[in-house]
ZAMARGU-4260 file (C-alpha; in steps of 0.2 Angstrom, whole numbers, plus 5000, padded with zeros to 4 digits):
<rodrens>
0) 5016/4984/5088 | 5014/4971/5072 | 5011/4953/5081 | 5024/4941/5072 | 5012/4925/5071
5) 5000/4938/5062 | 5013/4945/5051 | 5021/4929/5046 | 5002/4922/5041 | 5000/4939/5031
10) 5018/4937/5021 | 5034/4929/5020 | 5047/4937/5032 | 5065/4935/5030 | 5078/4932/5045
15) 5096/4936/5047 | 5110/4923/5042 | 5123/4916/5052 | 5129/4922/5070 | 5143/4912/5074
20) 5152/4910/5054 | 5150/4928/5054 | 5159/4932/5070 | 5173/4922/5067 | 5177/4932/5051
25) 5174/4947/5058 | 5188/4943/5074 | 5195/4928/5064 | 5192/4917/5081 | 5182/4904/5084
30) 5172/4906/5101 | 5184/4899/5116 | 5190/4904/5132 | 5191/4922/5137 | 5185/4923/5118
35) 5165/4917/5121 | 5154/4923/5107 | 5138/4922/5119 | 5148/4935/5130 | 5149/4948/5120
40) 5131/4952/5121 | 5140/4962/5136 | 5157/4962/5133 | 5158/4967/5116 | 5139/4974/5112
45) 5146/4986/5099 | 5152/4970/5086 | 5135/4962/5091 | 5125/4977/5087 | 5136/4979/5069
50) 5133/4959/5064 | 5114/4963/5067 | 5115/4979/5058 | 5124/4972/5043 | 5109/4961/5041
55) 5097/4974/5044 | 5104/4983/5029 | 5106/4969/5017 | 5086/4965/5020 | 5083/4957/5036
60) 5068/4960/5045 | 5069/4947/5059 | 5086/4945/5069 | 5090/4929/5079 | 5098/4935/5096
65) 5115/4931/5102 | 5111/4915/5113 | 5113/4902/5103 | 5124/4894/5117 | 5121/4904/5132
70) 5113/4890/5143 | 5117/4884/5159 | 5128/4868/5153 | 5134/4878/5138 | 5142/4895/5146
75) 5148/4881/5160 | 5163/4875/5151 | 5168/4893/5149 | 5166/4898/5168 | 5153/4908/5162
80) 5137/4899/5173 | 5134/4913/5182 | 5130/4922/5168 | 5117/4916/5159 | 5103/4927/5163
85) 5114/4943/5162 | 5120/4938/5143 | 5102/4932/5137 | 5091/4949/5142 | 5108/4959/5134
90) 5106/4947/5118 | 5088/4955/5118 | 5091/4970/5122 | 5106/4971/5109 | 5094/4964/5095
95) 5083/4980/5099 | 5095/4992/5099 | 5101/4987/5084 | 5084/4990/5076 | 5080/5006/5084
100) 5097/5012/5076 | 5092/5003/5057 | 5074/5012/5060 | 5082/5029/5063 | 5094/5030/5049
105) 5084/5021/5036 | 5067/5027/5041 | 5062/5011/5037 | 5044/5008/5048 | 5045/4987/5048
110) 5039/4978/5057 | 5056/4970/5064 | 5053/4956/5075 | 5067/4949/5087 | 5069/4928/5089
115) 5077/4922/5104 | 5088/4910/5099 | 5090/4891/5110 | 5104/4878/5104 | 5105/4861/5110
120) 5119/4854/5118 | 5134/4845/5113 | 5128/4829/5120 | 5108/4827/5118 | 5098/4827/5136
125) 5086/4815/5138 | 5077/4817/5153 | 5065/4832/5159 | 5078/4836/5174 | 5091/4838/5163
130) 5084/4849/5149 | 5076/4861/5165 | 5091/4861/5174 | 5100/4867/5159 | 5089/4881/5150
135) 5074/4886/5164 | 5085/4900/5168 | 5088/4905/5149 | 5072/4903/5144 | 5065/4915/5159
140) 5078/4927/5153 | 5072/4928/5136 | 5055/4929/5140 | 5055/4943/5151 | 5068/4953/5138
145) 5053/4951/5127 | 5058/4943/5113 | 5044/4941/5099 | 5046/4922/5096 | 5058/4907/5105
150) 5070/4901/5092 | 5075/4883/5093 | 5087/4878/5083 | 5100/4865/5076 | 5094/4852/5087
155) 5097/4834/5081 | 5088/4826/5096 | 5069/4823/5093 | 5067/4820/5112 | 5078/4834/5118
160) 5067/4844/5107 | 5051/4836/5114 | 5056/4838/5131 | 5064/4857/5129 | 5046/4862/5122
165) 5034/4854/5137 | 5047/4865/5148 | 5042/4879/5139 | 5024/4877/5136 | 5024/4881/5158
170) 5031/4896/5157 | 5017/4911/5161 | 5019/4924/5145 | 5025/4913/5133 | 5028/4921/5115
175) 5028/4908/5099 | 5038/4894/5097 | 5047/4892/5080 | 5055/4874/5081 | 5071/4867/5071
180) 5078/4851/5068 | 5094/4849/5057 | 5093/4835/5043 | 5104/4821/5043 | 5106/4807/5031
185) 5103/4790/5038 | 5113/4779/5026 | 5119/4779/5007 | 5103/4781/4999 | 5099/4798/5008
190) 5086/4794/5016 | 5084/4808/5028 | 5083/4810/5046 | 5070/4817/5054 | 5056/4812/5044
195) 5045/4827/5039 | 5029/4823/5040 | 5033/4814/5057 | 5041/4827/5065 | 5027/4842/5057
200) 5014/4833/5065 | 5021/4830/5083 | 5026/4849/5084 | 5009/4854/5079 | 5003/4840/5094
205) 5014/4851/5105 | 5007/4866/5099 | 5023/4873/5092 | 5018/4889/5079 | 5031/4887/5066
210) 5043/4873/5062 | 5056/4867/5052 | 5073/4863/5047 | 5089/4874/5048 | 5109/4871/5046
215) 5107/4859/5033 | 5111/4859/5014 | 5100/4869/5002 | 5095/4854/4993 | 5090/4843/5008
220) 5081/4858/5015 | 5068/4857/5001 | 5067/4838/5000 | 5061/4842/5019 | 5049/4856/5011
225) 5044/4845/4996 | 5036/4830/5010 | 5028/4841/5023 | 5019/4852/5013 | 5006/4838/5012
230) 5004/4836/5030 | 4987/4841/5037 | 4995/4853/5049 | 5004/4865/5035 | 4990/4862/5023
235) 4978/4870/5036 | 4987/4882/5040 | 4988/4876/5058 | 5008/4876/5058 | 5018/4889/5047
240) 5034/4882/5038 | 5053/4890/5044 | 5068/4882/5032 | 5085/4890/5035 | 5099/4882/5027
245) 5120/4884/5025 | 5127/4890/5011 | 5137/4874/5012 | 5135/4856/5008 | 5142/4847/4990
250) 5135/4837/4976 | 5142/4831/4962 | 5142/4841/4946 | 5150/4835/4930 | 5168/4826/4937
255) 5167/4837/4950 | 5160/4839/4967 | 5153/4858/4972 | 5145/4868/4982 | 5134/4880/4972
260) 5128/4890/4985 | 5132/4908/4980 | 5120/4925/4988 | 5113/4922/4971 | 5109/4905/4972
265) 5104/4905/4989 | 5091/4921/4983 | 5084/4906/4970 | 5081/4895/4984 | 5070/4906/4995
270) 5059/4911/4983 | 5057/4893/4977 | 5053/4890/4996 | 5042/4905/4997 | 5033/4899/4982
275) 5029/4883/4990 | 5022/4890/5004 | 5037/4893/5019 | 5035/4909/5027 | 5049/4909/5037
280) 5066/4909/5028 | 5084/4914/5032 | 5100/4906/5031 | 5113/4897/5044 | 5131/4892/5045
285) 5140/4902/5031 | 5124/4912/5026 | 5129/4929/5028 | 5126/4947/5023 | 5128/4947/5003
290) 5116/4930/5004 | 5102/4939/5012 | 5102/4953/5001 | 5100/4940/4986 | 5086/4932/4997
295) 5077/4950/4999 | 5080/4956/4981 | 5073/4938/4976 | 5059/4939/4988 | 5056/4957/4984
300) 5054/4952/4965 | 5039/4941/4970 | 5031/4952/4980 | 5030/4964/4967 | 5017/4975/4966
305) 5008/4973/4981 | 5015/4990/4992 | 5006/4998/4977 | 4986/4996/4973 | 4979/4999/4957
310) 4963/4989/4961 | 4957/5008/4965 | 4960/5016/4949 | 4947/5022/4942 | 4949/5029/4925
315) 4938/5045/4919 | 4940/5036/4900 | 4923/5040/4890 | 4930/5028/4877 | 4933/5010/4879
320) 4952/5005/4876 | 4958/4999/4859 | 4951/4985/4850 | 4961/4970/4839 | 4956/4979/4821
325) 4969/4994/4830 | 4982/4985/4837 | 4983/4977/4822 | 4990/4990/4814 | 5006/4989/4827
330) 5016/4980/4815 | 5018/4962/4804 | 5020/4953/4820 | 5002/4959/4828 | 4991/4960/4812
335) 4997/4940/4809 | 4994/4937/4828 | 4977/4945/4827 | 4972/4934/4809 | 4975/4920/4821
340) 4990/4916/4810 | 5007/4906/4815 | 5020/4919/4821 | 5038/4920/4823 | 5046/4930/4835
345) 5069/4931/4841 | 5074/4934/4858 | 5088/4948/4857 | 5098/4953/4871 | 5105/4973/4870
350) 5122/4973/4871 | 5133/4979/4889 | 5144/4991/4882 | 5152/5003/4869 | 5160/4990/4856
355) 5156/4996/4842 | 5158/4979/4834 | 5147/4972/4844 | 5133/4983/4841 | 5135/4982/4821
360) 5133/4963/4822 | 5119/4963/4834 | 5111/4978/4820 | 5117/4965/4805 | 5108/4950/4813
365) 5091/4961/4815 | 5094/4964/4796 | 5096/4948/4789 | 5081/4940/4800 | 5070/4953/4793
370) 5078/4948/4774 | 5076/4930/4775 | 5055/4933/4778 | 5052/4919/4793 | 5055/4931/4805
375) 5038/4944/4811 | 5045/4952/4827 | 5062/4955/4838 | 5060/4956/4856 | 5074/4966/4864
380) 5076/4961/4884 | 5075/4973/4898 | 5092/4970/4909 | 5092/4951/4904 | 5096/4943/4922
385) 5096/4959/4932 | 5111/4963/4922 | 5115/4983/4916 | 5114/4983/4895 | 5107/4996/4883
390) 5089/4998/4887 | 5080/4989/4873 | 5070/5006/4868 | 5086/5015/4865 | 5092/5000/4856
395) 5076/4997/4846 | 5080/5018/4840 | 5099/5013/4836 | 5093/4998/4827 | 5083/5008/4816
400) 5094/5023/4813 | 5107/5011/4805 | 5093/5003/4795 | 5087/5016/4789 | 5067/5011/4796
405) 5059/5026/4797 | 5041/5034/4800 | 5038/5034/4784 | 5046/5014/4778 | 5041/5005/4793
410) 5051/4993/4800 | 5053/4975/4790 | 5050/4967/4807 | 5041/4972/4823 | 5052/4977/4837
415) 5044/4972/4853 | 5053/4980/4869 | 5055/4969/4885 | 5047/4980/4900 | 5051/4975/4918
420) 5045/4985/4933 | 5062/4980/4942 | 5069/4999/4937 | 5054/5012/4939 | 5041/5019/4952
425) 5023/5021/4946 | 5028/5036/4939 | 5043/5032/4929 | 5032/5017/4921 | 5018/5028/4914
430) 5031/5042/4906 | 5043/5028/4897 | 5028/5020/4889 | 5021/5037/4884 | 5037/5041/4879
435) 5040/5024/4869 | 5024/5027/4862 | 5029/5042/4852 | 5043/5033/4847 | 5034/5021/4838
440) 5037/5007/4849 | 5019/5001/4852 | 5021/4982/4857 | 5028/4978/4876 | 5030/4964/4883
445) 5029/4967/4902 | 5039/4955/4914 | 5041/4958/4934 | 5060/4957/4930 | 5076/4949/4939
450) 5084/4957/4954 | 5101/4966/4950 | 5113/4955/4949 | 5132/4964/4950 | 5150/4960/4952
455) 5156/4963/4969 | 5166/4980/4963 | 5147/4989/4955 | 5139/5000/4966 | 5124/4993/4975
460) 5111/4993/4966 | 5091/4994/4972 | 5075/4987/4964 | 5061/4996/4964 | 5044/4985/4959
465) 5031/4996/4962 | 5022/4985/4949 | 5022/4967/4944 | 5019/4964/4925 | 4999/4961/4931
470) 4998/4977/4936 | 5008/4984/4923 | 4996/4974/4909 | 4980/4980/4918 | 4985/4999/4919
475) 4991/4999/4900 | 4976/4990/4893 | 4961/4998/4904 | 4971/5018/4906 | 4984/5021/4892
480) 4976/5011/4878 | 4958/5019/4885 | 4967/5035/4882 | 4970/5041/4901 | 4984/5039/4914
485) 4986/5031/4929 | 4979/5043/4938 | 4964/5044/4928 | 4968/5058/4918 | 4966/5063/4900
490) 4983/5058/4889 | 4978/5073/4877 | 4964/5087/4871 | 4961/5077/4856 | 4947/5068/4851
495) 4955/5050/4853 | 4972/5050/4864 | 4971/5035/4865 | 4987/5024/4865 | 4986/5007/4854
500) 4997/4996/4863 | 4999/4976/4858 | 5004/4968/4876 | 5012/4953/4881 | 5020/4945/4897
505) 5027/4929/4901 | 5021/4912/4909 | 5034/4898/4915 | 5028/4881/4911 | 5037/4872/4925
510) 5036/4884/4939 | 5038/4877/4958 | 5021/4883/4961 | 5009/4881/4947 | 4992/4885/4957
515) 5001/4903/4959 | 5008/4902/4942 | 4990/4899/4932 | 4980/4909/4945 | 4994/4925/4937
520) 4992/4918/4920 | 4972/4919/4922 | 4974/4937/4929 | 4986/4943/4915 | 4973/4936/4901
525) 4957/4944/4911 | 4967/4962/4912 | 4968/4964/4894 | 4986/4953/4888 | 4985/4949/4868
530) 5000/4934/4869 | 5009/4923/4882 | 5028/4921/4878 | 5032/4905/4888 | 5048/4897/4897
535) 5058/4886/4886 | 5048/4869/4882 | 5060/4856/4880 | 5046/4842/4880 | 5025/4841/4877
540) 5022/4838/4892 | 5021/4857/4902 | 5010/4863/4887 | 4995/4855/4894 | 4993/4867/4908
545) 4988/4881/4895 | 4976/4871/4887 | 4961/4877/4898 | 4969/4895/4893 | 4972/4892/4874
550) 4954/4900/4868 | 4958/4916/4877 | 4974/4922/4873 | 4987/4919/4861 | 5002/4908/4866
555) 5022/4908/4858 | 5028/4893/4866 | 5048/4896/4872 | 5062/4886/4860 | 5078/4888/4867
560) 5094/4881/4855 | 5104/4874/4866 | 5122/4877/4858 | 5131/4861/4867 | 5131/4849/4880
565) 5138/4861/4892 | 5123/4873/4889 | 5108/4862/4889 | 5115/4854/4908 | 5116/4875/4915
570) 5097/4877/4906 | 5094/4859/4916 | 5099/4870/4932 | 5085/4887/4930 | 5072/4884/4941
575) 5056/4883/4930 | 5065/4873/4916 | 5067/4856/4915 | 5078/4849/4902 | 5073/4830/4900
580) 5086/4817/4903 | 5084/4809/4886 | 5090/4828/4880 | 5103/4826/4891 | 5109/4809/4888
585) 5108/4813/4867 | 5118/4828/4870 | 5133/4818/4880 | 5135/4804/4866 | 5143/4816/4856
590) 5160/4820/4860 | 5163/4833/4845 | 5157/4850/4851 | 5151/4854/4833 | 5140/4836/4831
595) 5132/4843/4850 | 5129/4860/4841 | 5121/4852/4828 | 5110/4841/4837 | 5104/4857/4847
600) 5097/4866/4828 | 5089/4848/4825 | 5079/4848/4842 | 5073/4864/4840 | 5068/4862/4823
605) 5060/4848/4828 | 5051/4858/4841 | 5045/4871/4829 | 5038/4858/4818 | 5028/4851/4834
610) 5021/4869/4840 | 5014/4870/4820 | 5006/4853/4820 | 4998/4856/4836 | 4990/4872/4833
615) 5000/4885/4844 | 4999/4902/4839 | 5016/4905/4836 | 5034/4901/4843 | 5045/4912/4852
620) 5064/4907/4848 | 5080/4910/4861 | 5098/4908/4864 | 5100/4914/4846 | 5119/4916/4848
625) 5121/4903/4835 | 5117/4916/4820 | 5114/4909/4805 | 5107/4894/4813 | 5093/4901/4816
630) 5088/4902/4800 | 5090/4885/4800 | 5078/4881/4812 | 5064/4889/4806 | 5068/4882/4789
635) 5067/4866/4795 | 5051/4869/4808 | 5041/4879/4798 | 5043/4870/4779 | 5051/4883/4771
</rodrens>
C-alpha cells in the first residue's frame, strides 16, 4: 500500500472539497438537532458515501472523513457524547468504502489516501486537560480506524493547536500530522494572522509532516504560500505545504465588490500553488465537486507527460534528423527565421461554429495579411482556452481551398498549426502529425494545452496529456523529422522518409515558478525547438530571463493589442501576465472607448518598434480582433 508522506514528497495530491457546504445543499439543512452532520457517518452512511464519491469522480484522490466535529465537547451539545468513538471509526470506515466502490467502477488503481479530519471548538481550549478531555477519545478512534494522516483543521487558536498536537505525538501508532490554521486579518492593512513563517517553524519544532492554511480566501491563501516558502523548514523539504481555501471571500473589482472564485478559477489557483511548491491542495467551505474537477483538469495539465516515458525511445534512424537548409524550405516564415532575419507572425483563433460569415471574414483577414507583405506566418490555435473550435489543420485546408493556395502556388503566408497534447494519446499524436505532414502543414507549434473548459449543459469532457509539448518537441525532432516513429520504426521504404518539420512551443515570461519555467525552456531548446513564441510582454523587463537563451533558439516575443480599458485590466488578471499599472493608469484617462482603442495600436506599435531595436528574432502579434489595425501596427513597428 503507497505511504502518503512518500507520495505527497513524490507529487502533488489533491483532496476533496467541502463536507459540511455540500451537505447542506444536498439535505438543504444545516447540521442541528436530531439533524448532526457528524452522525450520519452511521445514520445516514449512504449520503456520506455519495458526498465522498462525488469527489472521487470529479478527481479527488484523498477524502477528509466525516469528523470534523465529532469530539467529545462538540457531539455534546447534540446529546451525541456517548458517541464519539462509534461515529469516528464509521467516518473511516465510510471514507474506505467509498473508495473500494470508485476503485471498482473506475478501475482506477490510486493510490487514495484517507485524512481524519479534527475541528477545534467553538470557544479555543487553552489548557492540556481540556484539549485531552475533549479529543483523546476521538483521536484514539481515528487512529485505530487507520486513517492515512490526522487532519487538523480550521483552528484559529495557535495554542489550542499546540497543545492538541503534544496530545497526539503520545499516541503509540501515530500516522502523519497535517496541520491547519485559518487566516485572519489583524486590522485594516491586512496584515494577516497567523504569521507564516512563525507558525511553519513551530509546527516543524513539533514535528508536524505537512502544514498549512485552509478556509480562507483564495488570495490570502497564497500571501500565506508567497512568505513560507522561504522558511528553512519548506525549503529543506522538512515540512511539506497543505493550502485549502473557500471558494468565497470578496475584493473589489472595478466599482464593484466580487468573489471570482469559479471551478475554473479555483483550477488557476492550485496550479499556481502547485507551481510554487504546495503538495497538498483541496478546497474548503463552498469548494465543491465542479471545483475539484477544474483543480484535477489544471493539475493534470501540469503533470503532463509524465505517466508516459519517452526518455527510453530509441529510434532505429540511420540518418540524422533534418537540418536548417531543409526546414528552410517550409515556407516564407521558416527560410527568414533560419537567415536570422526579423519575422512576423498573427495569432488566429478557428472559429466555433458553422456561420458561414464568420468563416469568410476569418478567410478575408488571412488574405489581406498575406496582401499587405508585413505578414510571414499565421498560427491557427488548438482549442484556444480548452474551448471546442475547428481544429486549426482542418481550418488551415479551408483557408486554402477558398484561396485558391495549392501544391503547386504555395501559400502567400506560412500557416503554422497550434498542436496541444490536451486531445490525443501517444498514438493519436504521431498519426495527426503524419497526416498533417502530407498535407502540407510542416510548421507546429506544440503547446501542453488548457483543460476543457464547458458550459454546465456540454457533455463532460476528459483530457488526455499523454505528452507535454517537451516530449512532443523531442519525439518530432529526434523520430519523425529523423524519418522513424515513435516506436522506432521506419516512416517509409524510401530512401529519405524523413519528415521536415520547423517546431515551436511557447515560454511564459512571468510564470509563478520561473526556475520550473527556464529549466522547461532549456529542455525545449536541447530537444531540437527552432522558435519560442512567448506570453504577452507588456514591458522590458520579463525579456531578461531569455537572454542567457537568446544564442540558442530563436525567440517571437508576445504583443498583445489590447482593444480597451476593459481588456487590458482581464489581461492584468491571467496568471503569467502582468499588465503594468502605468498601462493601466493611461488606459483609464480616456473616457472615449475609441481614444482607449487607439492608445492599445500605439503601445503595440511601440512594442514592435522596441523588439526591432533590440535585436529579437521576430514578434509574435495577438488579439488581432481589431482587423485592419493590425496593419497599422506593424506599419508603425516595423517602418514601413
Amino acid at each position: 500500500m503507497a505511504d502518503f508522506l512518500t507520495t505527497l514528497r513524490e507529487r502533488p495530491l489533491l483532496t476533496d472539497g467541502a463536507m459540511g457546504s455540500y451537505l447542506f445543499s444536498l439535505t438543504g439543512r444545516l447540521s442541528e438537532m436530531n439533524h448532526v452532520y457528524e452522525a450520519f457517518n452511521v445514520d445516514q452512511p449512504d449520503l456520506i458515501r455519495r458526498v465522498h464519491g462525488d469527489y472521487l469522480a470529479a478527481g479527488a484522490r484523498c477524502l477528509k472523513t466525516n469528523t470534523f466535529g465529532a469530539n467529545r465537547r462538540q457531539l455534546r451539545q447534540f446529546g451525541l457524547q456517548g458517541r464519539v468513538a462509534e461515529v469516528n471509526r464509521a467516518g473511516v470506515q465510510v471514507a474506505r468504502e467509498a473508495i473500494a466502490a470508485f476503485r471498482q467502477q473506475s478501475r482506477e488503481a490510486g493510490p487514495f489516501f484517507v485524512l481524519a479530519s479534527i475541528g477545534p471548538t467553538a470557544e479555543p481550549l487553552t489548557t492540556a486537560y481540556d484539549v485531552a478531555e475533549c479529543y483523546h477519545e476521538q483521536i484514539v478512534a481515528l487512529v485505530a480506524a487507520g486513517a492515512d494522516a490526522l487532519l487538523l483543521e480550521t483552528f484559529g487558536n495557535l495554542t489550542q493547536l499546540e497543545l492538541l498536537i503534544q496530545l497526539l505525538r503520545a499516541q503509540p501508532g501515530l500516522p502523519p500530522i497535517i496541520a491547519e490554521m485559518t487566516l485572519h486579518a489583524a486590522d485594516k492593512e491586512r496584515v494577516l494572522e497567523p504569521d507564516a513563517v512563525t507558525f511553519v517553524q513551530h509546527m516543524a519544532a513539533l514535528g508536524v509532516a505537512v502544514a498549512g492554511v485552509n478556509c480562507c480566501a483564495p488570495w490570502d491563501a497564497s500571501a500565506f504560500v508567497d512568505a513560507a516558502l522561504d522558511t528553512e523548514p519548506v525549503r529543506s523539504g522538512a515540512l511539506q505545504l497543505v493550502v485549502m481555501p473557500n471558494a468565497g471571500g470578496f475584493q473589489r473589482i472595478g466599482n464593484r465588490f466580487m468573489t471570482t472564485v469559479n471551478p475554473e478559477s479555483a483550477g488557476k489557483l492550485v496550479r499556481s500553488l502547485a507551481d510554487r511548491g504546495v503538495r497538498l491542495l483541496g478546497g474548503c467551505c463552498e469548494m465543491h465537486p465542479p471545483h475539484i474537477e477544474e483543480m484535477r483538469n489544471y493539475l493534470q495539465a501540469r503533470a503532463a507527460g509524465s505517466r508516459i516515458s519517452t526518455s527510453t525511445v530509441a529510434p532505429a534512424a540511420t540518418l540524422p534528423p533534418v537540418g536548417d537548409d531543409v526546414k528552410a524550405g517550409n515556407g516564407r516564415f521558416s527560410r527568414k527565421l533560419k537567415a536570422k532575419e526579423f519575422v512576423v507572425s498573427i495569432e488566429a483563433v478557428p472559429p466555433r461554429g458553422t456561420e458561414d460569415a464568420i468563416i469568410q471574414r476569418k478567410v478575408d483577414f488571412v488574405a489581406k495579411l498575406a496582401g499587405s507583405g508585413l505578414v510571414d506566418a499565421m498560427d491557427f490555435t488548438d482549442g484556444s482556452r480548452g474551448i471546442p473550435l475547428i481544429p486549426p489543420g482542418d481550418f488551415i485546408h479551408l483557408v486554402r481551398e477558398r484561396l485558391g493556395w495549392t501544391a503547386a502556388t504555395g501559400d502567400k503566408l506560412e500557416l503554422i498549426t497550434h498542436f496541444t497534447g490536451r486531445d490525443l494519446n501517444v498514438m493519436g499524436i504521431q498519426s495527426r502529425l503524419v497526416g498533417y505532414h502530407a498535407n502540407r502543414i510542416h510548421n507546429v507549434l506544440f503547446v501542453t494545452g488548457d483543460p476543457p473548459k464547458m458550459s454546465p449543459t456540454y457533455p463532460r469532457s476528459t483530457a488526455v496529456f499523454d505528452l507535454d509539448s517537451i516530449a512532443m518537441i523531442r519525439l518530432t525532432q529526434s523520430c519523425l523529422n529523423a524519418g522513424v516513429d515513435f516506436g522506432g520504426a521506419p516512416l517509409g521504404k524510401q530512401p529519405d522518409p524523413r519528415t521536415h518539420f520547423t517546431i515551436g512551443s511557447g515560454v511564459e515570461l512571468e510564470a509563478q515558478d520561473m526556475k520550473r519555467e527556464l529549466d522547461r525552456l532549456r529542455q525545449k531548446i536541447d530537444h531540437g525547438v527552432d522558435y519560442i513564441m512567448t506570453q504577452p510582454a507588456f514591458h522590458a523587463a520579463p525579456l531578461a530571463a531569455l537572454e542567457p537563451f537568446r544564442g540558442r533558439t530563436a525567440f517571437l516575443v508576445g504583443v498583445m493589442v489590447l482593444a480597451n480599458f476593459e481588456h487590458a485590466q482581464r489581461m492584468a488578471q491571467v496568471p503569467g501576465v502582468v499588465v503594468p499599472d502605468a498601462v493601466l493608469q493611461k488606459f483609464a484617462s480616456y473616457t472615449d472607448v475609441k481614444d482607449q482603442a487607439k492608445y492599445g495600436l500605439e503601445l503595440a506599435g511601440e512594442q514592435v518598434r522596441q523588439l526591432v531595436k533590440g535585436g529579437w528574432s521576430g514578434v509574435y502579434l495577438m488579439s488581432t480582433a481589431v482587423g485592419a489595425g493590425t496593419i497599422d501596427v506593424l506599419r508603425a513597428g516595423l517602418g514601413k
